[in-house]
Z-matrix of the N, CA and C atoms (Angstrom, degrees):
N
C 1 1.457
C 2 1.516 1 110.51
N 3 1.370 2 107.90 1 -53.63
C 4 1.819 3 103.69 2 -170.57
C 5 1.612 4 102.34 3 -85.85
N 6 1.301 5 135.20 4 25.34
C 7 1.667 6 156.49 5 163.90
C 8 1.507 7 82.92 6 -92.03
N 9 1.124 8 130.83 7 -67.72
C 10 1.645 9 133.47 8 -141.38
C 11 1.269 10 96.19 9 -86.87
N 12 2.011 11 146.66 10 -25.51
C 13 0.655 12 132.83 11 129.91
C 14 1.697 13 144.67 12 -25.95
N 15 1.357 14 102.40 13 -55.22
C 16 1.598 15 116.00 14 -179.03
C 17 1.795 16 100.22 15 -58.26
N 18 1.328 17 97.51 16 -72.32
C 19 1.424 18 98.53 17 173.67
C 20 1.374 19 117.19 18 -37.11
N 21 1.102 20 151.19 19 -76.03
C 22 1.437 21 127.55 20 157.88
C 23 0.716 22 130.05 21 -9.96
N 24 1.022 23 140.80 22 -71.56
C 25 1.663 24 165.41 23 150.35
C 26 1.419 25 106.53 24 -0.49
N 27 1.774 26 109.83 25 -58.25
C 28 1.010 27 129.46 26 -150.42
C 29 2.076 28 90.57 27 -77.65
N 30 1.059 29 96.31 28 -65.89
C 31 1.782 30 107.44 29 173.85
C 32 1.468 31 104.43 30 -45.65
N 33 0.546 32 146.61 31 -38.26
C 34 1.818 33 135.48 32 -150.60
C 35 1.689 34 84.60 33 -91.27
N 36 1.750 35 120.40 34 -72.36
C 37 1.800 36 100.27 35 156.54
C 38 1.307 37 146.06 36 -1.29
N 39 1.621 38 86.14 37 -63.66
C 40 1.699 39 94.40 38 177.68
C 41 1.133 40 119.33 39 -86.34
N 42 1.405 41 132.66 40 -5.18
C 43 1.373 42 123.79 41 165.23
C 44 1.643 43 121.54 42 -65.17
N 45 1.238 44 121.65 43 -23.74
C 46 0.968 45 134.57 44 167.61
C 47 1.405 46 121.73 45 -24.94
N 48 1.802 47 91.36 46 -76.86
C 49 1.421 48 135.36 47 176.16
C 50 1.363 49 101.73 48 -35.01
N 51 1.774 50 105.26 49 -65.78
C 52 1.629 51 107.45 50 -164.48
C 53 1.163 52 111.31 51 -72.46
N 54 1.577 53 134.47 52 -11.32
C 55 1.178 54 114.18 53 155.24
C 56 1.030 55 145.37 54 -76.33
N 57 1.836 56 118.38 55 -24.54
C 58 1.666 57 130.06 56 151.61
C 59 1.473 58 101.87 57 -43.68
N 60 0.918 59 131.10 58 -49.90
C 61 1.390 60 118.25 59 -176.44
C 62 1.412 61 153.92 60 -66.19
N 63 2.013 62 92.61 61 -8.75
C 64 1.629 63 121.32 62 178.74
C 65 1.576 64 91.77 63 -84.96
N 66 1.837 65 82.61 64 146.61
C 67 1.704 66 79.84 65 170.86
C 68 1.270 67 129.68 66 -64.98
N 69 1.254 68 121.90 67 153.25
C 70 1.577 69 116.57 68 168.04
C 71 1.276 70 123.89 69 -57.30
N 72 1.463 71 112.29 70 152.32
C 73 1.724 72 115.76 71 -176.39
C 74 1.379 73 108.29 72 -66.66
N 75 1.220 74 129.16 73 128.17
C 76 1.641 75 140.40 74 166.53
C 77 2.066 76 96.30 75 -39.33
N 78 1.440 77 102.11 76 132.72
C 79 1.151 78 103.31 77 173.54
C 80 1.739 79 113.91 78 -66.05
N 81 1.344 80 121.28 79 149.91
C 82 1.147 81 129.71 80 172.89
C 83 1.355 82 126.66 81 -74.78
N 84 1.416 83 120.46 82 135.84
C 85 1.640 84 120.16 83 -129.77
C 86 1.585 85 82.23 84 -85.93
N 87 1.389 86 93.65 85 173.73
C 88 1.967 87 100.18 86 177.62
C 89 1.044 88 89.16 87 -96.27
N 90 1.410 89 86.32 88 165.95
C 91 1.869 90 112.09 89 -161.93
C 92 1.687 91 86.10 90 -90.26
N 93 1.896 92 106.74 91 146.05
C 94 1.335 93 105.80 92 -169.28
C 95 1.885 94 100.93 93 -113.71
N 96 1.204 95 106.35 94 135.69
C 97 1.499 96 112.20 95 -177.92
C 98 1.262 97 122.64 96 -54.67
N 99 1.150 98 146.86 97 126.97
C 100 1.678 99 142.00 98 164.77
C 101 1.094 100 108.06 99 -31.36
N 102 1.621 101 115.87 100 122.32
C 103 1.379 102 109.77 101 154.00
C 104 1.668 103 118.18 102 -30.26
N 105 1.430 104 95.13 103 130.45
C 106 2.513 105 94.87 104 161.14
C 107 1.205 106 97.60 105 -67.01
N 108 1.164 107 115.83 106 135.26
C 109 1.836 108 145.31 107 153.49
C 110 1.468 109 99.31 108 -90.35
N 111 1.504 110 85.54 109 118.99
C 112 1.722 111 97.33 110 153.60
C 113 1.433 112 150.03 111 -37.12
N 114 1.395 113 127.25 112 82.40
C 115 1.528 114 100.74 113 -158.45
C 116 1.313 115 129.96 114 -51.80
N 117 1.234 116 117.39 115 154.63
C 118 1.341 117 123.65 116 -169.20
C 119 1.908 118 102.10 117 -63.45
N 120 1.425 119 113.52 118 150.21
C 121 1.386 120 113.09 119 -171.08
C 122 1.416 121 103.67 120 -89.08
N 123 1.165 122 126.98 121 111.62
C 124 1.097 123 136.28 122 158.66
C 125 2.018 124 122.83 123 4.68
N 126 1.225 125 111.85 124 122.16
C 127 1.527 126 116.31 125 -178.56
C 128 1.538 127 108.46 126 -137.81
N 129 1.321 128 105.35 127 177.92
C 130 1.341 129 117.36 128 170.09
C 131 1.958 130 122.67 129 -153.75
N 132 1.404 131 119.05 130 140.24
C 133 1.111 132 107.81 131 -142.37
C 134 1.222 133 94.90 132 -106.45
N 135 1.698 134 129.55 133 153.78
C 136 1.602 135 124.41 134 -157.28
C 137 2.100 136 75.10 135 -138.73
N 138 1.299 137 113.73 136 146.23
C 139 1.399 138 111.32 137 136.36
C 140 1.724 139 120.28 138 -140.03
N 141 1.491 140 92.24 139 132.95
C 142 1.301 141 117.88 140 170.15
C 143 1.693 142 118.87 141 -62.38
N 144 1.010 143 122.80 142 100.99
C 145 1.491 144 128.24 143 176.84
C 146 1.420 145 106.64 144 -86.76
N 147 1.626 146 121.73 145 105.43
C 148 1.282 147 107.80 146 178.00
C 149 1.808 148 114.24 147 -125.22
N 150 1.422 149 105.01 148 -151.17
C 151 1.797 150 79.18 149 176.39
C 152 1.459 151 120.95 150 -107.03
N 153 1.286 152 111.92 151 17.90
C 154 1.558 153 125.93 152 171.04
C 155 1.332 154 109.12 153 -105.18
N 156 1.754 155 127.65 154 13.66
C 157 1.519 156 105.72 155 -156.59
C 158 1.785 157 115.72 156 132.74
N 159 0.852 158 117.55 157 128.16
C 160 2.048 159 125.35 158 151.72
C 161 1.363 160 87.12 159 -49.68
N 162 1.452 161 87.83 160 153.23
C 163 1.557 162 120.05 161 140.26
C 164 1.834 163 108.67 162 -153.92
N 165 1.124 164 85.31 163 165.74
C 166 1.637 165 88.95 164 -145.97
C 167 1.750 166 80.57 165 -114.91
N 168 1.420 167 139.88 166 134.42
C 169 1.353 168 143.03 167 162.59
C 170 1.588 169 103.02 168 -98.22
N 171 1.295 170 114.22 169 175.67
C 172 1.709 171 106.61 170 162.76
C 173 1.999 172 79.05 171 -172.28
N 174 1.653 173 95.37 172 109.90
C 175 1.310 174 123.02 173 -162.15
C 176 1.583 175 106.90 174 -99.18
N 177 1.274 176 99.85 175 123.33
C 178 1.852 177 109.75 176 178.07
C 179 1.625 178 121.84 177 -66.85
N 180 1.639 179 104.16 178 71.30
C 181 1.311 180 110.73 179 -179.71
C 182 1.446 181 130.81 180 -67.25
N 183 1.478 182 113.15 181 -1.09
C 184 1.513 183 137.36 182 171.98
C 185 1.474 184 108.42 183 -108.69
N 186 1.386 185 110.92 184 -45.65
C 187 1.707 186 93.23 185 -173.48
C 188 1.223 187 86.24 186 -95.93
N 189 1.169 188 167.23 187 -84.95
C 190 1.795 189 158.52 188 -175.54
C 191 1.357 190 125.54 189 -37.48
N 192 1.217 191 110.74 190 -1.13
C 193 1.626 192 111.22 191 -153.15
C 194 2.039 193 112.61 192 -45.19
N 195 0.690 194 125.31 193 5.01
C 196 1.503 195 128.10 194 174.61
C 197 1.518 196 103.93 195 -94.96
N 198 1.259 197 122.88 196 -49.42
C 199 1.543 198 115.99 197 -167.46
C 200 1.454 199 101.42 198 -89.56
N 201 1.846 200 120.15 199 -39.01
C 202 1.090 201 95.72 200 172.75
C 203 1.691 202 142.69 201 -87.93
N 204 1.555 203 90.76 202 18.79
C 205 1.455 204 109.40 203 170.60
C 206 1.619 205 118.98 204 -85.51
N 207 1.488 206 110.01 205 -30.76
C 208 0.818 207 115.76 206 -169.66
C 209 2.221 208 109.56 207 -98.51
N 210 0.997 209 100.02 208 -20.35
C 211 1.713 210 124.48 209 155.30
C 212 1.635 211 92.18 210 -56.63
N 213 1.193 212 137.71 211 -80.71
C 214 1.526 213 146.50 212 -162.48
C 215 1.309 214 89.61 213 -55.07
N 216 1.138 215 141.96 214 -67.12
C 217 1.881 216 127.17 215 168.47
C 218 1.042 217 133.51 216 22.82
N 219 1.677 218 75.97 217 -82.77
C 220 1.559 219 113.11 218 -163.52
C 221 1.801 220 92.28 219 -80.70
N 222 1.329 221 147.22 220 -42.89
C 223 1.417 222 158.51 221 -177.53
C 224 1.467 223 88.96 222 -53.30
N 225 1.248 224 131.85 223 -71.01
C 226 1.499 225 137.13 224 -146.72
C 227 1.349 226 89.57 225 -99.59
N 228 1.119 227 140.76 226 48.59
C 229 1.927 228 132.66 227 165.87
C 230 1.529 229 89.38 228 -159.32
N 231 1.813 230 112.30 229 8.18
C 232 1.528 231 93.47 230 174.29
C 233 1.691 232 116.26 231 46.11
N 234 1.056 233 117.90 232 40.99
C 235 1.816 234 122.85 233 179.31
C 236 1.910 235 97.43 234 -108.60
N 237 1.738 236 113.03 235 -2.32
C 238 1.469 237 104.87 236 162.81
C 239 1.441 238 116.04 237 -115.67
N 240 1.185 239 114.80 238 32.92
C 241 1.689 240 133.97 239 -171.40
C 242 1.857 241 78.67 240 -92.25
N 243 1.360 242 106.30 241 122.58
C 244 1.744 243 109.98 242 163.05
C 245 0.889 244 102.84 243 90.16
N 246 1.286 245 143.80 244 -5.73
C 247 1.478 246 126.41 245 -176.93
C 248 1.142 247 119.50 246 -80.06
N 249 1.479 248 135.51 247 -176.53
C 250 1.437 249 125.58 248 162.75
C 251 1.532 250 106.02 249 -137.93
N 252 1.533 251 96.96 250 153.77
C 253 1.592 252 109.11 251 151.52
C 254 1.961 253 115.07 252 -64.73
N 255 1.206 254 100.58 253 122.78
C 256 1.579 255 102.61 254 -168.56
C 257 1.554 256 116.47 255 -131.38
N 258 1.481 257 110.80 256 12.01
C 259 1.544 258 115.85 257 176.39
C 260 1.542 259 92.77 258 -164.80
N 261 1.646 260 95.93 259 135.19
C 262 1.704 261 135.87 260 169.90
C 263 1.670 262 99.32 261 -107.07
N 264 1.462 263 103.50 262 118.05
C 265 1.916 264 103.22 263 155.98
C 266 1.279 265 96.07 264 -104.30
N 267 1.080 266 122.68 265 153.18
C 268 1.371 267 131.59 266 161.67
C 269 1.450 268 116.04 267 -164.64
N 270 1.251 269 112.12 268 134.79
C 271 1.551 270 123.26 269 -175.62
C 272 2.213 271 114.69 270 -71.90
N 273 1.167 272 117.14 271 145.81
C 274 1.224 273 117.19 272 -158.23
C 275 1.755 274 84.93 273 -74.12
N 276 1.504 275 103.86 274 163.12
C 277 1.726 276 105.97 275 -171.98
C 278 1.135 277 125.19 276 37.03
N 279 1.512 278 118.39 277 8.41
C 280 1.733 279 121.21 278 -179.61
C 281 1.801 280 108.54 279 -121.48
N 282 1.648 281 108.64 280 53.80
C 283 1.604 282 102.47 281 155.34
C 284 1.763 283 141.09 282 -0.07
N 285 1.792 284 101.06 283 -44.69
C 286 1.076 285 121.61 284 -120.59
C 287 1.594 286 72.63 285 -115.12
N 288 1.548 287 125.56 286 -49.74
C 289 1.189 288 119.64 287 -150.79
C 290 1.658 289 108.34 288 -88.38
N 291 1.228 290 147.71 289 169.07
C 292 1.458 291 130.40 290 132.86
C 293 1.660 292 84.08 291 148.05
N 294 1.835 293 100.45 292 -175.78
C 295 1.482 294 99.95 293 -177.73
C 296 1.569 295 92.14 294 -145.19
N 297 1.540 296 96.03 295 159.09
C 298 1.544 297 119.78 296 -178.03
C 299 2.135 298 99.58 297 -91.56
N 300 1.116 299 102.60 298 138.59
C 301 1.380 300 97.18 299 152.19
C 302 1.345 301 116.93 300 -129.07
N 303 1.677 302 132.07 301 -164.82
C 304 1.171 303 135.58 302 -132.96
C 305 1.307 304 123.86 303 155.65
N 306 1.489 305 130.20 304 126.65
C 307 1.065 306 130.10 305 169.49
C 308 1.254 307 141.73 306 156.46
N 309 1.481 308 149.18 307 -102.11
C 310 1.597 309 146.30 308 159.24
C 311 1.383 310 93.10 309 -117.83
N 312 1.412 311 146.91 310 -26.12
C 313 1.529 312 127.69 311 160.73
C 314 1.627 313 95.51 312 78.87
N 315 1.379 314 125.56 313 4.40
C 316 1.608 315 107.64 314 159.39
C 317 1.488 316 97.94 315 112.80
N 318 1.537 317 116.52 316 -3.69
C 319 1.582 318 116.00 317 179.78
C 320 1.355 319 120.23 318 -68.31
N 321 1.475 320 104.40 319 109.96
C 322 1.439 321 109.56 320 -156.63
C 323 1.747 322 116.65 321 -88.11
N 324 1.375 323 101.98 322 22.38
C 325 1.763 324 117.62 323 142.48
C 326 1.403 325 107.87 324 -88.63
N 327 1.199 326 157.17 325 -10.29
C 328 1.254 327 153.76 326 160.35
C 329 1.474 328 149.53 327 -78.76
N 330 1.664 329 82.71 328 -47.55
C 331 1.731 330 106.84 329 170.64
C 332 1.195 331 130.09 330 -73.13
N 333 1.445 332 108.63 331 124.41
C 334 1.656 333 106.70 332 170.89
C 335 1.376 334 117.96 333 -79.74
N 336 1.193 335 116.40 334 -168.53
C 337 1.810 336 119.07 335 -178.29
C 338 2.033 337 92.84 336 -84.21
N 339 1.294 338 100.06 337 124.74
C 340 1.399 339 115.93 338 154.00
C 341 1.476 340 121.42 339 -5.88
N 342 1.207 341 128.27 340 167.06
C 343 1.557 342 134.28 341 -157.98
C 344 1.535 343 114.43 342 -151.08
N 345 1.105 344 130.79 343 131.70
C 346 1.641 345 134.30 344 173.81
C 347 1.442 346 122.07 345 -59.28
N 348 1.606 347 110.25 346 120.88
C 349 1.734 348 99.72 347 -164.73
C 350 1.493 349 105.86 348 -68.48
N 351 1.593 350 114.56 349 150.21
C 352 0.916 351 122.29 350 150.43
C 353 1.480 352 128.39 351 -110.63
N 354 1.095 353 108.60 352 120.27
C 355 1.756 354 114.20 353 -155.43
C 356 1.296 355 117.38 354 -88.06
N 357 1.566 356 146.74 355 130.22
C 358 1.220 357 148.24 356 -167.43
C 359 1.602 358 107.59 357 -45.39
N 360 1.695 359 100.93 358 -24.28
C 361 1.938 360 72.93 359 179.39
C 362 1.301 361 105.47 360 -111.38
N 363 0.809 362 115.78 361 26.05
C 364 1.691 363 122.70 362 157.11
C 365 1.469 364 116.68 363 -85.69
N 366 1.596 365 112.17 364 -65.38
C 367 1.611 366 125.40 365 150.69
C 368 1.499 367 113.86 366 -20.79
N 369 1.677 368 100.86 367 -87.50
C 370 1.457 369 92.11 368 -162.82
C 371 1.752 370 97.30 369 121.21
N 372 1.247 371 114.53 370 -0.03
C 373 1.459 372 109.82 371 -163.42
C 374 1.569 373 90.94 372 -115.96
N 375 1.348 374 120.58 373 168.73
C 376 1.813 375 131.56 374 -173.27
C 377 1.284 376 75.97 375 -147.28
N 378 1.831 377 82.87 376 156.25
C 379 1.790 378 119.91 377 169.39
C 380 1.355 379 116.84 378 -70.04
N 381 1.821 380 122.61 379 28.40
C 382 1.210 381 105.56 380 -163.44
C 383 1.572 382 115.27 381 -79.33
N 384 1.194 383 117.97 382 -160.96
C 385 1.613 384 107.10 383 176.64
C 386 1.045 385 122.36 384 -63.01
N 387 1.818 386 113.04 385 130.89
C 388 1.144 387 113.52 386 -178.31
C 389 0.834 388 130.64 387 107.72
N 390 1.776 389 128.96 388 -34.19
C 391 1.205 390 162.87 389 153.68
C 392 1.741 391 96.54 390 -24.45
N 393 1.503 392 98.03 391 124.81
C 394 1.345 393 97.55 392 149.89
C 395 1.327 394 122.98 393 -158.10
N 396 1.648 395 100.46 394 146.13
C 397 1.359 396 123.95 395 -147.92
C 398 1.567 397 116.19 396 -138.45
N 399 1.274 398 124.75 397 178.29
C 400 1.570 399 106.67 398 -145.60
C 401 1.479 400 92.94 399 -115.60
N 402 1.362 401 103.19 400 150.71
C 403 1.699 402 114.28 401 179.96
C 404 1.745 403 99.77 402 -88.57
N 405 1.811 404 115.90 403 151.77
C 406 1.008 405 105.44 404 174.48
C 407 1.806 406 91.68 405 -163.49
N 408 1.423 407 105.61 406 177.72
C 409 1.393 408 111.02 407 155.92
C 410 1.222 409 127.96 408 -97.09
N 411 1.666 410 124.59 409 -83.36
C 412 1.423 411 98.01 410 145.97
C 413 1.231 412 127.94 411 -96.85
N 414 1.304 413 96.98 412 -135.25
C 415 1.577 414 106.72 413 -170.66
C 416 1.551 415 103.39 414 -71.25
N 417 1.025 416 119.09 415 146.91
C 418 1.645 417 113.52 416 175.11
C 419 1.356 418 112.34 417 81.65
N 420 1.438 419 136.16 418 -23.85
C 421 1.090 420 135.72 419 178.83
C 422 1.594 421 154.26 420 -80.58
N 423 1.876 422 99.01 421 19.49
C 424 0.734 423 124.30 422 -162.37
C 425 1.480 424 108.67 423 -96.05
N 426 1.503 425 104.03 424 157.43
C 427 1.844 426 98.39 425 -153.44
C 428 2.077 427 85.69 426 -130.75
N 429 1.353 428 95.46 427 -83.24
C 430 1.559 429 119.76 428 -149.10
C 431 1.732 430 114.13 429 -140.86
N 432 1.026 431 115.47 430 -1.00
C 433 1.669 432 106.15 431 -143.31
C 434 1.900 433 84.78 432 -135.16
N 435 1.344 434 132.05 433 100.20
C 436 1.404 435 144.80 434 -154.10
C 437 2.061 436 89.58 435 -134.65
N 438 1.883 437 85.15 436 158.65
C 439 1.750 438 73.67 437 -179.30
C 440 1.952 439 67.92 438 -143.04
N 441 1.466 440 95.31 439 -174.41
C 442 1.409 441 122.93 440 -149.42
C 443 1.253 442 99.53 441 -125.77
N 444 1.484 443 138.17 442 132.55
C 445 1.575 444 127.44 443 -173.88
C 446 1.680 445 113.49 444 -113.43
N 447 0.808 446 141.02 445 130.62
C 448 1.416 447 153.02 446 -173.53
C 449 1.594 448 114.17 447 -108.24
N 450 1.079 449 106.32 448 114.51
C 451 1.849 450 111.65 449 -169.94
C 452 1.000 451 120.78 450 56.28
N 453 1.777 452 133.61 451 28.71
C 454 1.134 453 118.86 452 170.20
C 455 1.229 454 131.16 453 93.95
N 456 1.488 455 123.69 454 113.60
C 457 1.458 456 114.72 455 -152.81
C 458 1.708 457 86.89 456 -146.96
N 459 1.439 458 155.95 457 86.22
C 460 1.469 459 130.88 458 -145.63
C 461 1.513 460 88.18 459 -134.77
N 462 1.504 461 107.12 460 4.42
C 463 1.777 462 102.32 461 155.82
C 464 1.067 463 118.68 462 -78.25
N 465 1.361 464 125.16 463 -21.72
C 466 1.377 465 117.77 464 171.97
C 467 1.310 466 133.85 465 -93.64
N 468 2.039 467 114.17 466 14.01
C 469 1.061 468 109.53 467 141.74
C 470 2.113 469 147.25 468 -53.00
N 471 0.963 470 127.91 469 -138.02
C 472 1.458 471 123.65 470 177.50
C 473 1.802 472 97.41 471 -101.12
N 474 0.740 473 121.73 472 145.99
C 475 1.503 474 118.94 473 161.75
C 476 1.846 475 125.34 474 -139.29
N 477 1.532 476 86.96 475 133.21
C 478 1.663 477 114.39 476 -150.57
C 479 1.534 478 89.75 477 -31.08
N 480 1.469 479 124.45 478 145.27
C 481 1.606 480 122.57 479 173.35
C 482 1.457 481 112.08 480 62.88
N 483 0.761 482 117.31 481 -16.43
C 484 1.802 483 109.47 482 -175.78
C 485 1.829 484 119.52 483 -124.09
N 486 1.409 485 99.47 484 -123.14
C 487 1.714 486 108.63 485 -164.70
C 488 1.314 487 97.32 486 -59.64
N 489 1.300 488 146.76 487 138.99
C 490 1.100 489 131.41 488 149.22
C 491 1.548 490 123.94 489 -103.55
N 492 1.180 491 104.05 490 57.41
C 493 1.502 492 115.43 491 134.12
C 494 1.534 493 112.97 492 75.40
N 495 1.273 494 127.69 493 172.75
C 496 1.403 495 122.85 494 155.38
C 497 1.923 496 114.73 495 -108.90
N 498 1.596 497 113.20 496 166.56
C 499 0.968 498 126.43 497 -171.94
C 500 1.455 499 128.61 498 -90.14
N 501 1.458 500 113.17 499 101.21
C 502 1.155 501 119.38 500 -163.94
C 503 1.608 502 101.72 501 -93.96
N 504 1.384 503 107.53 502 133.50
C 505 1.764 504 120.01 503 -166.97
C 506 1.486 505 100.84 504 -130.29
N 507 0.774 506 149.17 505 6.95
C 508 1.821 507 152.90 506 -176.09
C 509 1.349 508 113.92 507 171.34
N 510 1.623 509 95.45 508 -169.55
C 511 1.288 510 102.35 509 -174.35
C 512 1.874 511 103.34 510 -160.03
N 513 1.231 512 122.27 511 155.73
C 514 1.357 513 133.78 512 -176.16
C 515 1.195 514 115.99 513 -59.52
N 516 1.617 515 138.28 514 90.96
C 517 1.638 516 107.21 515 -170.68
C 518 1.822 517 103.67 516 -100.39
N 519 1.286 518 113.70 517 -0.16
C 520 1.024 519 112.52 518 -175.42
C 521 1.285 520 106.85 519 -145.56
N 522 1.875 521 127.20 520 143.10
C 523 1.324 522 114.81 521 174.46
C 524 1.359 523 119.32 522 85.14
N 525 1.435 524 104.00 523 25.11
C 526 1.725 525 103.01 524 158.40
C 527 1.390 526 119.16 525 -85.24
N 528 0.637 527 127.48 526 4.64
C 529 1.574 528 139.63 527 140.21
C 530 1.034 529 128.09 528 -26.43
N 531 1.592 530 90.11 529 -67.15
C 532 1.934 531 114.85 530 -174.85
C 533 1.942 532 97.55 531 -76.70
N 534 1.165 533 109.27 532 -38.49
C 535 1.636 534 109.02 533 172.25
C 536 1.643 535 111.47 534 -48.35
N 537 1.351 536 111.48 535 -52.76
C 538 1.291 537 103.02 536 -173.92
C 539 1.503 538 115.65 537 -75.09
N 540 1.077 539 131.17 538 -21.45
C 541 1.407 540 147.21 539 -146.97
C 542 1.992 541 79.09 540 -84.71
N 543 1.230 542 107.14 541 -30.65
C 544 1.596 543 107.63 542 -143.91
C 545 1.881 544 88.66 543 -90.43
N 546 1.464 545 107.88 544 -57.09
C 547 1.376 546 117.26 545 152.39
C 548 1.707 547 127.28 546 -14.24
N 549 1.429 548 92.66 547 -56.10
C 550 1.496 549 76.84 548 -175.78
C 551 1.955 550 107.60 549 -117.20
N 552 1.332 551 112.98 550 36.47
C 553 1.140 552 129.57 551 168.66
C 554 1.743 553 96.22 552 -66.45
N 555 1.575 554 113.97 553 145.09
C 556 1.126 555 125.34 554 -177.72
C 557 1.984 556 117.50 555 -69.24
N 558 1.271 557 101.99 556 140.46
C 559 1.557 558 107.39 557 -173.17
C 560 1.646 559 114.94 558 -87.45
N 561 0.860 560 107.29 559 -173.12
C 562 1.721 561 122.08 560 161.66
C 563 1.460 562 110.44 561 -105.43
N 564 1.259 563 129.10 562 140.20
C 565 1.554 564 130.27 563 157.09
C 566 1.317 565 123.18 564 -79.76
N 567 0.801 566 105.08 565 5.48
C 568 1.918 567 120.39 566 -163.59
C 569 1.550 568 119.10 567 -147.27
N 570 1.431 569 115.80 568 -3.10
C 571 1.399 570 118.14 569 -177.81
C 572 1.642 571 103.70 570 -120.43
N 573 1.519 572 92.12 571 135.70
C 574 1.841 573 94.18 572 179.52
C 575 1.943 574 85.82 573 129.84
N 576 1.132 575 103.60 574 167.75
C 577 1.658 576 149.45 575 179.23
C 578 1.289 577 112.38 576 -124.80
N 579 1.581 578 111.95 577 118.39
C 580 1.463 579 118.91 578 149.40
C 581 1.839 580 91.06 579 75.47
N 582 1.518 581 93.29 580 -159.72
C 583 1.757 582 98.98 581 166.54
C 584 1.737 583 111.79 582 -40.48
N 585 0.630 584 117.43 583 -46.94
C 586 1.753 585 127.27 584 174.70
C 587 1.305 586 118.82 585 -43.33
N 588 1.264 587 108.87 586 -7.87
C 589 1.489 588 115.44 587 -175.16
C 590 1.449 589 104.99 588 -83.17
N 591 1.594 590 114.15 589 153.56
C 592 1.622 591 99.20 590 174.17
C 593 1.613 592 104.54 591 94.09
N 594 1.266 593 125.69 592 -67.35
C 595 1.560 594 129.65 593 -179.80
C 596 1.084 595 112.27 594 -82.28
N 597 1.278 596 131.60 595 29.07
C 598 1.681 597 98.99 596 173.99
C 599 1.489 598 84.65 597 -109.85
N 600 1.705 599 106.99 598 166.70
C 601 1.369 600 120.81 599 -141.53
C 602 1.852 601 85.05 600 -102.18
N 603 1.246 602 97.17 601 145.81
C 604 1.639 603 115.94 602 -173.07
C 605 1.682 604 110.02 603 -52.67
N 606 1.330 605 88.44 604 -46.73
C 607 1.302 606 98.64 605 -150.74
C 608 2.127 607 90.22 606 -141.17
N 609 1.426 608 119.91 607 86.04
C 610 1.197 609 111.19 608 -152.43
C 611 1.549 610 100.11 609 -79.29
N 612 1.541 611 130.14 610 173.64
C 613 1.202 612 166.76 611 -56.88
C 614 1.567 613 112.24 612 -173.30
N 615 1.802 614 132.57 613 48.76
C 616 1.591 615 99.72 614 -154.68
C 617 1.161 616 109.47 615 -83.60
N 618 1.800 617 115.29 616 156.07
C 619 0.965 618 104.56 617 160.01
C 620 1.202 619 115.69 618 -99.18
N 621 1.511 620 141.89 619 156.04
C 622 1.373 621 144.94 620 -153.51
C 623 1.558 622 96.28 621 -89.09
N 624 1.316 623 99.08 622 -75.82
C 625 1.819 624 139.39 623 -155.96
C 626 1.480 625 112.61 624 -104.96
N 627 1.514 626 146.64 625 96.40
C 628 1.187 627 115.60 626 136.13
C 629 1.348 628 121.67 627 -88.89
N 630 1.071 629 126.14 628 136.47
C 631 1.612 630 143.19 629 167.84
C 632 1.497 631 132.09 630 -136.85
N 633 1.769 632 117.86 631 145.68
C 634 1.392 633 104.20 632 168.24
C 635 1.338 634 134.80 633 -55.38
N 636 0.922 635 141.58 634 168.49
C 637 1.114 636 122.98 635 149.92
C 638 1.804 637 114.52 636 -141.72
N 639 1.245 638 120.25 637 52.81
C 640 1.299 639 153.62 638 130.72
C 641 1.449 640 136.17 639 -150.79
């Protein structure tokens, strides 16, 4: 018995020992910082009050700043008070795809002098849904009169060596709804020019109100 004591005795001692002797625990790593995120580039938010619905824009006044300065113009001089959406494209069996346009239509109580394109690969912005970007003839010829894209349209960005494209300045954050509603509003068979024929809207689109709304 007092053998079977010692021995105990003796172990509970030596555990001591054998633990000074394990290596030490690897220190615990430093805590590593979040990557910085880029701040977001600066915008500004426009809504269109029309008679199907808001839609809410939020316009790339840092990466566009030419078109969407000159978009804010026409917003803050009330020169898009009355206007209408007046042409639907839309692809046959494709609901989903096509674009709305919109605007002063060339009314020369409205229009200011023309604007310098800014081209998607300059921007940085695509025709994706929602996107909206300014109607023109050519280059430089853009006034007032912008259409709205629905599912994606990224041929009608700039392309490397060639067309360069139209100018996409925002995008829809609210009220695609009212986009589509406008989309598949009924056409004319007989009203329109050129490709334009066919889409212009039967019975067009007003908009009441444009205003900021920050």
């Amino acid at each position: 018995m007092i053998r079977a004591l010692i021995a105990a005795a003796a172990l509970v001692v030596a555990l001591p020992a054998l633990a000074q002797e394990a290596p030490a625990a690897p220190p615990a790593p430093a805590p590593v910082a979040p990557a910085a995120t880029a701040p977001k580039p600066a915008t500004v938010k426009v809504k269109l009050t029309t008679a199907e619905g808001p839609i809410v824009l939020e316009l790339e006044k840092e990466r566009a700043p030419i078109t969407t300065a000159n978009f804010l113009k026409y917003v803050d001089s009330k020169k898009l008070d009355g206007v209408t959406f007046y042409r639907a494209m839309n692809f046959p069996g494709r609901p989903d795809l096509g674009l709305i346009q919109g605007g002063v239509k060339s009314d020369p109580k409205r229009v200011f002098p023309p604007i310098a394109h800014e081209p998607t690969s300059k921007t940085g912005l695509t025709h994706d849904n929602g996107a909206i970007s300014m109607a023109r003839a050519g280059v430089g010829t853009a006034n007032a009169d912008f259409f709205i894209i629905v599912g994606g349209l990224p041929g009608l960005d700039a392309q490397p060596g060639g067309d360069p494209g139209y100018a996409v300045f925002g995008h829809v954050v609210e009220g695609m709804d009212v986009v589509m509603k406008i989309l598949a509003a009924p056409t004319s068979a007989t009203e329109g020019v050129g490709v334009m024929k066919g889409q212009m809207i039967a019975k067009p689109i007003p908009i009441t109100t444009a205003r900021r709304t920050d």
